[in-house]
C-alpha positions as CSV (number, residue, x, y, z in Angstrom):
1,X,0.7,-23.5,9.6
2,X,0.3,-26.5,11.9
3,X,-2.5,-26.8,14.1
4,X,-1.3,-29.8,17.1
5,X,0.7,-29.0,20.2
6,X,3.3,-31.7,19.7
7,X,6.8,-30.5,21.3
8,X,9.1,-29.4,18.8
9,X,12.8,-29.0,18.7
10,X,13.4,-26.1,16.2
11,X,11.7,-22.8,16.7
12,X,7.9,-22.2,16.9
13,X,5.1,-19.6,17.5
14,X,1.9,-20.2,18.7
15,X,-1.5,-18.1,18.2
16,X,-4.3,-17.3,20.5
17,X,-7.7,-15.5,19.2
18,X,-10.0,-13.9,21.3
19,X,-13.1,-11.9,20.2
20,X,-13.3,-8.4,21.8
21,X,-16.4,-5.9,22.0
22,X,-16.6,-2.9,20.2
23,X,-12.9,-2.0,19.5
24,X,-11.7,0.8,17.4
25,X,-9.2,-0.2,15.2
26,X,-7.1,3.5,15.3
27,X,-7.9,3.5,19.3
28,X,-5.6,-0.5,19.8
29,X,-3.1,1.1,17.6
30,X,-2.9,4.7,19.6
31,X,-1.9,2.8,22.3
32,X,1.3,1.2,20.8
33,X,3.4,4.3,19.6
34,X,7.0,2.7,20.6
35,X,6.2,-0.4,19.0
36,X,6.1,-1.3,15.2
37,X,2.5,-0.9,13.7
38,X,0.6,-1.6,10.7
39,X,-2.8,-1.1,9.3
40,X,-4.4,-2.3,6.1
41,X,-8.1,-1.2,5.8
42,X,-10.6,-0.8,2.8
43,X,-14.6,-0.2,3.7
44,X,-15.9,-2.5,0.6
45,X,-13.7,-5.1,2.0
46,X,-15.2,-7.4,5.2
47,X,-11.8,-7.5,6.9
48,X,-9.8,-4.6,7.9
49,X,-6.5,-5.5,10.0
50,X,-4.4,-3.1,12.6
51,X,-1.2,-4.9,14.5
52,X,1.7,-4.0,16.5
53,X,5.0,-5.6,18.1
54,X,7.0,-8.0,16.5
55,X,6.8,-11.8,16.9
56,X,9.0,-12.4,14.0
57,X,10.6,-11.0,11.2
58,X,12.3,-11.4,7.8
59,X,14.1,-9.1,5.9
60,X,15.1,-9.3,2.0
61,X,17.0,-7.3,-0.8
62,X,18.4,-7.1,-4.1
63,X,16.6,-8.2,-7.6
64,X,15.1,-11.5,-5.4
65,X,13.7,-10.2,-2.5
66,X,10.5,-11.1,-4.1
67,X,11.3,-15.0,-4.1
68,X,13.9,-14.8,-0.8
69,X,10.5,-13.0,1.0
70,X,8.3,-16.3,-0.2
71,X,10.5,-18.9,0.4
72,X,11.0,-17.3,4.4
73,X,7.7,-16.7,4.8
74,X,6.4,-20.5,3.5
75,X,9.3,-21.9,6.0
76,X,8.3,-19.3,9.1
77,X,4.5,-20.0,8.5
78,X,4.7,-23.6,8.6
79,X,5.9,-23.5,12.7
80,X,2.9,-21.5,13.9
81,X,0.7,-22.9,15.6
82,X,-3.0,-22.2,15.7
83,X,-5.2,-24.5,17.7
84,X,-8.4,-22.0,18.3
85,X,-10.9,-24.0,15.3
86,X,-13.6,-22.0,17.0
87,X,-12.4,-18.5,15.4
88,X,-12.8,-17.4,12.2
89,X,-9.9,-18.4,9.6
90,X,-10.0,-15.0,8.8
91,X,-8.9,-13.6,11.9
92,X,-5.9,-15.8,12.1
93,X,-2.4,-14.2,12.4
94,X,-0.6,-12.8,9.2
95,X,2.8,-11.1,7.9
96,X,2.5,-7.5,7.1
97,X,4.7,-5.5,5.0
98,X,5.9,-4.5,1.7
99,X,8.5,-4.1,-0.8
100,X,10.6,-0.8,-2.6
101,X,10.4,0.5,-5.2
102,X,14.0,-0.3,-6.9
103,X,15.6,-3.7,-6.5
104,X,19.0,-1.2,-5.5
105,X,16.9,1.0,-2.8
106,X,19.1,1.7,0.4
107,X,17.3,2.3,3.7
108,X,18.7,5.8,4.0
109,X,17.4,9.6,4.2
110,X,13.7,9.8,4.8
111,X,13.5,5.8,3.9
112,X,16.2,5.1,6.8
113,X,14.4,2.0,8.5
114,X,12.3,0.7,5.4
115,X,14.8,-2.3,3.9
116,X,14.2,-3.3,0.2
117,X,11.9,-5.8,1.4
118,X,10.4,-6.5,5.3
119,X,7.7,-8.9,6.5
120,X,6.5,-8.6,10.4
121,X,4.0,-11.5,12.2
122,X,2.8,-9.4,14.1
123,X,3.0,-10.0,18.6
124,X,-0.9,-8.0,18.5
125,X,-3.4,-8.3,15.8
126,X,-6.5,-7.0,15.8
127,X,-8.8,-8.1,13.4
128,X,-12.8,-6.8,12.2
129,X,-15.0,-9.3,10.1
130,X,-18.4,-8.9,9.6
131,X,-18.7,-5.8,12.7
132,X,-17.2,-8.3,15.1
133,X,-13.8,-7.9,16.5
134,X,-11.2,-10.3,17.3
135,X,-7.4,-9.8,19.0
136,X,-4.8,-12.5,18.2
137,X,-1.7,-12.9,19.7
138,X,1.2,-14.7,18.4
139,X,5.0,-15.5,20.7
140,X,7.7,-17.3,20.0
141,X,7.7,-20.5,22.3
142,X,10.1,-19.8,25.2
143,X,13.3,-22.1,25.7
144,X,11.6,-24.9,27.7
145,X,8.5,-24.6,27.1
146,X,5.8,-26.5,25.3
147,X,3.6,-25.8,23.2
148,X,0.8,-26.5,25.3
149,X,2.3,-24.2,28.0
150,X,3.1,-21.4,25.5
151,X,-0.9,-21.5,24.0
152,X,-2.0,-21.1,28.2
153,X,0.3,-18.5,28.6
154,X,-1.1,-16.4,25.5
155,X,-4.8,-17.5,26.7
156,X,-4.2,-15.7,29.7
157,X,-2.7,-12.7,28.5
158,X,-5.2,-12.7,25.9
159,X,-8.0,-13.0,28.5
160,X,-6.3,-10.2,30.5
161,X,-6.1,-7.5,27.6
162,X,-8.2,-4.3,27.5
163,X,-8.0,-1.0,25.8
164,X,-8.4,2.3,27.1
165,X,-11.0,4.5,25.6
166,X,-9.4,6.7,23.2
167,X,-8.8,10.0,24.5
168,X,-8.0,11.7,21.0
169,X,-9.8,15.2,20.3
170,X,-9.7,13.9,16.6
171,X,-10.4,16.0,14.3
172,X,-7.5,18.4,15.7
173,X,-5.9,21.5,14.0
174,X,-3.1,20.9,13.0
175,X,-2.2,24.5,11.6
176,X,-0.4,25.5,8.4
177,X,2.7,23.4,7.4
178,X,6.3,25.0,5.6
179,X,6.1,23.2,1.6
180,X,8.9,22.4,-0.1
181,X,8.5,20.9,-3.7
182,X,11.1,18.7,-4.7
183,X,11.2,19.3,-8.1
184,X,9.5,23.0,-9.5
185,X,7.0,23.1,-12.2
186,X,10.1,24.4,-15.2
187,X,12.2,21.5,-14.2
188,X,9.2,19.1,-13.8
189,X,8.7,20.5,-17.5
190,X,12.3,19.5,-19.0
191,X,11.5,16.0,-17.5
192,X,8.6,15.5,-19.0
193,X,9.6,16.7,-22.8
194,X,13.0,14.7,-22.2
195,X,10.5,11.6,-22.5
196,X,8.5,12.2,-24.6
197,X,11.7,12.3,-26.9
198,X,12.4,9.3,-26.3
199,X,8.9,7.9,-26.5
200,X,9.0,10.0,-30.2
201,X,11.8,7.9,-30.7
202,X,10.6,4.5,-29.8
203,X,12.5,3.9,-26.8
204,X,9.8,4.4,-24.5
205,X,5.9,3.6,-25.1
206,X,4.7,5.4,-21.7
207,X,7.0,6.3,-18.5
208,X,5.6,7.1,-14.9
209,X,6.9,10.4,-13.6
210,X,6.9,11.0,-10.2
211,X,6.8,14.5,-7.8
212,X,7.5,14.8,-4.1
213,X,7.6,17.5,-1.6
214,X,8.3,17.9,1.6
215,X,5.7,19.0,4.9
216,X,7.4,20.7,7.9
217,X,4.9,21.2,10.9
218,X,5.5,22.7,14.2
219,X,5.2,19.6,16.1
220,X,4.7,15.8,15.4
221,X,3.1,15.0,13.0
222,X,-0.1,12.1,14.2
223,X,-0.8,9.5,11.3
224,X,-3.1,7.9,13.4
225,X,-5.2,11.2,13.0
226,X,-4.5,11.3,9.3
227,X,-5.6,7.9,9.0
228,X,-8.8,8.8,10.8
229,X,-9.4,11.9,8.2
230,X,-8.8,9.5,5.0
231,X,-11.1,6.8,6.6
232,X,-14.0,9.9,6.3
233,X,-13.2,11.1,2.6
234,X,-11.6,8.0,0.9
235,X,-13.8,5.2,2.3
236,X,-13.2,3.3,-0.9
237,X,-9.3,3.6,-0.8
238,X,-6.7,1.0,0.7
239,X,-5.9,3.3,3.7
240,X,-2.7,1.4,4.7
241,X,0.3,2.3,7.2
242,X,3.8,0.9,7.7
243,X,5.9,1.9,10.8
244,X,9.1,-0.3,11.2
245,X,10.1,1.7,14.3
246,X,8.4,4.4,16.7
247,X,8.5,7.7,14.5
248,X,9.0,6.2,11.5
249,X,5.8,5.9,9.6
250,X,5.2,5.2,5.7
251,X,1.0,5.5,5.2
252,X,-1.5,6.6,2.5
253,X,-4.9,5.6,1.0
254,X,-4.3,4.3,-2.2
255,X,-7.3,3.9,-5.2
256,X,-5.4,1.0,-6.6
257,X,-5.3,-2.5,-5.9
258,X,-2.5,-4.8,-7.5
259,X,-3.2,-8.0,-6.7
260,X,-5.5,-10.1,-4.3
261,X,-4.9,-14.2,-4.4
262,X,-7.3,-16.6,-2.6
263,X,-5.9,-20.2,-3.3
264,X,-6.5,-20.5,-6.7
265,X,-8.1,-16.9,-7.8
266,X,-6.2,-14.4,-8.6
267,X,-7.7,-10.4,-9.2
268,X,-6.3,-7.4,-10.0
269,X,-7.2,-4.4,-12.0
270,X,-5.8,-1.3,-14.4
271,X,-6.0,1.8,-13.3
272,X,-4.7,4.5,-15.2
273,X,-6.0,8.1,-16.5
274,X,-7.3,10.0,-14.6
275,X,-9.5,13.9,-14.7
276,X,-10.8,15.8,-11.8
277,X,-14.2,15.5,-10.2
278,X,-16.8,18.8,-11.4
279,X,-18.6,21.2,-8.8
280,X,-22.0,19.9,-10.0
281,X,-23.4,16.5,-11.6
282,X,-23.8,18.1,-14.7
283,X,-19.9,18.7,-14.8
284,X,-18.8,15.5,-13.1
285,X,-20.7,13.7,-15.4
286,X,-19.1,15.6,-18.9
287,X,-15.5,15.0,-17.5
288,X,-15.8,11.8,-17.0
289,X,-17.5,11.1,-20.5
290,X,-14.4,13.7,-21.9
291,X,-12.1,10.8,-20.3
292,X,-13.7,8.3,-21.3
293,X,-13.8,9.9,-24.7
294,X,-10.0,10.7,-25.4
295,X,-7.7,9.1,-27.3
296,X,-4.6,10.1,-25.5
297,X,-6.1,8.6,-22.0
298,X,-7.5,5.4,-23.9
299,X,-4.2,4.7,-25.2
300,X,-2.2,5.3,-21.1
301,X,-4.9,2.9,-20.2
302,X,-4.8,0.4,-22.8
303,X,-0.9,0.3,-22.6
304,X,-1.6,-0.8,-18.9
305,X,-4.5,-3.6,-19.5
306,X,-2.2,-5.1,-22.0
307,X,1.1,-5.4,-20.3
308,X,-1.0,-6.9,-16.9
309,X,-2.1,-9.5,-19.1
310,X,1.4,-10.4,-20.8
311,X,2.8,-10.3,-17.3
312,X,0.2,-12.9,-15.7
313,X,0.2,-15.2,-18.7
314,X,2.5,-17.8,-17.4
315,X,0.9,-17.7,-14.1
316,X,-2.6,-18.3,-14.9
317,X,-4.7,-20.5,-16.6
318,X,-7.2,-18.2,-18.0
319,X,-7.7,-14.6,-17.7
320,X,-11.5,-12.6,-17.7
321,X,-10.9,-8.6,-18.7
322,X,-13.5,-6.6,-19.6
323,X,-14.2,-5.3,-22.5
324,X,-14.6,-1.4,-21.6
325,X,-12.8,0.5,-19.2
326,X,-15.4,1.9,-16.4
327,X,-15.0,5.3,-14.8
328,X,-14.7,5.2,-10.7
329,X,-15.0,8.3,-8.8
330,X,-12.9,9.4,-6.0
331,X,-13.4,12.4,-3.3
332,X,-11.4,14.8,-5.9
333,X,-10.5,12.5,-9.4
334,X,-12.1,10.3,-11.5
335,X,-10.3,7.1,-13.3
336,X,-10.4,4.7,-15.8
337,X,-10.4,1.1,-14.5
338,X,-10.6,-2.4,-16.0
339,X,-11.1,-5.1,-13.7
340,X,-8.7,-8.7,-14.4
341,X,-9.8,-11.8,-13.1
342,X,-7.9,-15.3,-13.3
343,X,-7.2,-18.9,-11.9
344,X,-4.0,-19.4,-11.0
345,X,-2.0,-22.4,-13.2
346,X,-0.6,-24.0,-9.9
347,X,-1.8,-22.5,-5.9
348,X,1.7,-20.3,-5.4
349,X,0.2,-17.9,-3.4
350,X,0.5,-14.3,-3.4
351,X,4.0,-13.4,-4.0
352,X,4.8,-14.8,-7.4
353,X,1.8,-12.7,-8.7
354,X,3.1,-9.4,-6.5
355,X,6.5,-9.9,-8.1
356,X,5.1,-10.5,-11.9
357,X,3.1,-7.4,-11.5
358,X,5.3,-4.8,-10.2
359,X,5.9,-2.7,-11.1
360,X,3.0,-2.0,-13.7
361,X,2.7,0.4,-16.1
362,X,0.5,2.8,-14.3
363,X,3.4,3.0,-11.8
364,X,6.8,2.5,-14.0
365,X,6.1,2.3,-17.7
366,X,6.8,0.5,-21.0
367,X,8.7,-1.0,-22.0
368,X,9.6,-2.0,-18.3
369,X,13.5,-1.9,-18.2
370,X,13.7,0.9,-19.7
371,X,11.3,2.9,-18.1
372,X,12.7,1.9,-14.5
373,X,16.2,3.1,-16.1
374,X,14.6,6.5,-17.4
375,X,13.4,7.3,-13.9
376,X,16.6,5.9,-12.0
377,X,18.3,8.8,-13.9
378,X,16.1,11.5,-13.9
379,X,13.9,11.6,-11.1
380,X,15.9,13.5,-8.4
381,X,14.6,11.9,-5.4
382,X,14.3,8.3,-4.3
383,X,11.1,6.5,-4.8
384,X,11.8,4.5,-1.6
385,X,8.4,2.3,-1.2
386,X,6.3,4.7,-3.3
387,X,4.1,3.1,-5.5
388,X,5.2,-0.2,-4.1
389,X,3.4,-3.2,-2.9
390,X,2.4,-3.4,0.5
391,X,-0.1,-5.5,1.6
392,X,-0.5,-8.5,3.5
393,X,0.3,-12.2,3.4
394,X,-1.6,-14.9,5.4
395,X,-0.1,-18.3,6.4
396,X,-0.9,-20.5,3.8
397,X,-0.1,-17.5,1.1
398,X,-3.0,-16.0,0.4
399,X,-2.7,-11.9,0.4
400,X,-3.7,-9.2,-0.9
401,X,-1.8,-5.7,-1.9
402,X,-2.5,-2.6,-2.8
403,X,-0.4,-0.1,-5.0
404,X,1.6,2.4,-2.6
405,X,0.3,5.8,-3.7
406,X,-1.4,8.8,-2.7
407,X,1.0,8.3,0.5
408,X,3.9,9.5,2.5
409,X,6.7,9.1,4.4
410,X,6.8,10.8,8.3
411,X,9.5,11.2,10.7
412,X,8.2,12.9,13.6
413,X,7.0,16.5,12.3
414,X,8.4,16.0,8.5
415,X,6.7,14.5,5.9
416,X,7.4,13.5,2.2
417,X,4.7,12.9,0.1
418,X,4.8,11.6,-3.4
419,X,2.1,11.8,-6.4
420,X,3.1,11.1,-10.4
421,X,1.5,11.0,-13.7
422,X,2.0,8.9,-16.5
423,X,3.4,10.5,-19.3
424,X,2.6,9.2,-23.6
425,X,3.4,10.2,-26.5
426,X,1.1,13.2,-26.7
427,X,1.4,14.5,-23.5
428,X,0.9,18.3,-22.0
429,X,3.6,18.9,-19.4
430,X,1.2,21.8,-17.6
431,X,-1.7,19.5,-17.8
432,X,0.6,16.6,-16.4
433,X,1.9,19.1,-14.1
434,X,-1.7,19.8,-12.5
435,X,-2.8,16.1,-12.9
436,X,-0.4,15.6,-9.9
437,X,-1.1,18.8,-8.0
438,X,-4.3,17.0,-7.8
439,X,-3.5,13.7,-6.0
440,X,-1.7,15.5,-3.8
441,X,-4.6,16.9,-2.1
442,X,-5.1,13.6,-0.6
443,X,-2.3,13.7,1.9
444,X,-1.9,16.9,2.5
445,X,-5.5,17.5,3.5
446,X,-5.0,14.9,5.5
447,X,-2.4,16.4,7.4
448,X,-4.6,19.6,7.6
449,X,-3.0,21.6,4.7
450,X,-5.8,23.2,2.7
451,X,-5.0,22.4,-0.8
452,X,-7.0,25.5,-2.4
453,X,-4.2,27.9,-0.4
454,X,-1.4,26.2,-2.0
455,X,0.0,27.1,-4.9
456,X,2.8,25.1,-6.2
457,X,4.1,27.4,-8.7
458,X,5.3,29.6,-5.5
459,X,8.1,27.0,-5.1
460,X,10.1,26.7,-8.3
């Protein structure tokens, strides 16, 4: 990031903040539906982020899209220009976007649009720190222009820009959707007892299994509103959207963070096994302490805690894990969590650390290359960005990502949603089987489906 208006000969961006009054972030993003979008928004964090339009764009694949995303980014970032020292670094333009799943993913089916890897500076960003609101707009510089020219000219516009008042009759009904599940509960069953066979004979330690079925409503389907319904459940979720194009909309609010980086500090946490909430405090309070208490769900979690730290080893300098797991409480489950702290070795930013942790355990398994080759040949579905990092990344590499689950993937009225469930040694395959019915209800609540009238064993 530079912050002079000397000319330059090779190409450049400049940025232009302005703080706005009482701006909703869904409402600036309603307005935008044939542009790209993005979101990223979690209520214990002071910043949340929406954008939209494209000011520039880089695009990765393959088995380096981690380092080939990095090295763009570092060499895009440097030639923007930010001159407004009277804004808040926070509110300061930054890429959005995430990775898939699978180094091999194709942008096909219901992922058509999503590449292996995509990062967007956004042309709109709207920004709210502390309650206040701030919109920052970022251009290329036009051919013969200056910079100084091209930071009046987004001064102006910036200066000029006003958002209707939203006209939404949020909460609507949306009515009852047609369910398909991908995979039915007998064959889910075969998949799950095929690993544990190989976990019985050592080739596996734990695999992540994953389930996905598909939504079909009458009419399009508005993740904008689903956003807004999440937002009033799952305050304490990473409610996050991805749309590359108009109609094409990835977005979830996921429990799980996998990495934040702030120049040197690096934090992330384990999260793994999981047991529904209970209908009183008396209940609540024994499941978690029957979570907390088994060996099986101990073991999942431990398996996770210990491959977080091998992975960040080389990257850090020292590494603070607690002791315990704790147990934190969501809308409809409860999990175990252990939180990792660090200082970086060297200030790399973000994306090294995003790249050593993914996928973790709690998403793929151990060992890693042969869990990711277990579910590459079983699973029947593609994973596409599920349980992916998408996040964002700021101009001197600071980021932070969250763990793409609890989400889906909409194209106009269709929707494919994803859960999974972590599968050991002593697994159930019905228990498993009703562990991911349950973060389901998430997403499909949020698209107005009422969970208790859904019964997956309808759809074999």
């Amino acid at each position: 990031m530079q912050t002079d208006s000397v000319a330059t000969s090779t190409s450049a961006w400049v940025s232009h903040s302005l703080q706005l009054k009482g701006v909703s972030l869904l409402d600036f993003l309603r307005q935008y539906p044939q542009e790209a979008r993005f979101f990223f928004e979690n209520d214990r964090l002071p910043l949340a982020l929406a954008a939209c339009g494209v000011a520039a764009s880089v695009l990765a694949q393959g088995s380096q899209r981690f380092e080939t995303i990095r090295q763009q980014l570092e060499a895009r970032s440097a030639q923007v220009f930010v001159t407004q020292a009277y804004s808040p670094k926070a509110v300061r333009p930054r890429w959005f976007g995430g990775f898939s799943f699978r180094s091999g993913h194709r942008p096909e089916g219901v992922w058509a649009g999503f590449p292996a890897a995509r990062f967007v500076l956004p042309r709109r960003q709207l920004a709210r720190i502390d309650g206040q609101s701030w919109l920052t707009l970022t251009d290329e510089v036009r051919p013969g222009e200056s910079l100084t020219q091209a930071q009046r000219r987004l001064a102006h516009e910036a200066h000029q820009f006003s958002i209707p008042k939203a006209v939404s009759d949020f909460p609507r009904t949306l009515g009852k959707g047609r369910l398909e599940w991908l995979m039915g509960q007998s064959q889910w069953r075969a998949l799950v007892e095929a690993a544990i066979e190989r976990i019985h004979h050592k080739a596996l330690e734990k695999v992540v299994l994953a389930q996905a079925c598909r939504l079909q409503m009458a009419g399009p389907i508005d993740p904008i509103d689903a956003l807004g319904r999440l937002k009033q459940v799952y305050p304490q979720c990473y409610r996050f959207l991805v749309a590359p194009h108009p109609g094409q909309v990835f977005f979830g609010s996921s429990p799980e963070l996998l990495a934040q980086v702030n120049e040197n500090r690096v934090e992330t946490v384990s999260m793994a096994s999981s047991i529904r909430r209970g209908q009183t405090p008396e209940e609540d309070q024994a499941l978690g302490e029957k979570l907390m208490a088994s060996a099986k769900e101990r073991h999942e979690h431990a398996v996770v805690v210990q491959s977080i730290q091998k992975r960040l080893k080389a990257l850090t300098r020292q590494l603070a894990i607690s002791n315990e797991p704790e147990i934190v409480r969501f809308y409809n489950i409860q999990h175990l969590q252990t939180k990792i702290q660090g200082e970086l070795l060297t200030p790399c930013g973000i994306l090294p650390v995003v790249e050593a942790m993914h996928p973790t355990p709690a998403m793929g398994g151990t060992p890693r290359p042969a869990a990711l080759a277990f579910i590459e040949q079983t699973e029947p579905f593609q994973r596409g960005w599920y349980a992916s990092p998408v996040g964002w990344v700021d101009l001197e590499g600071n980021g932070l990502f969250a763990v793409a689950i609890r989400s889906a993937v909409v194209h106009q009225a269709h929707a494919q949603l994803f859960a999974g469930a972590g599968i050991v040694n002593d697994s159930d395959p019905d228990r498993e089987w009703a562990e991911v019915q349950l973060k389901f209800r998430p997403m499909l609540e949020a698209l107005g489906q009422h969970t208790q009238t859904i019964d997956p064993r309808a759809h074999p």
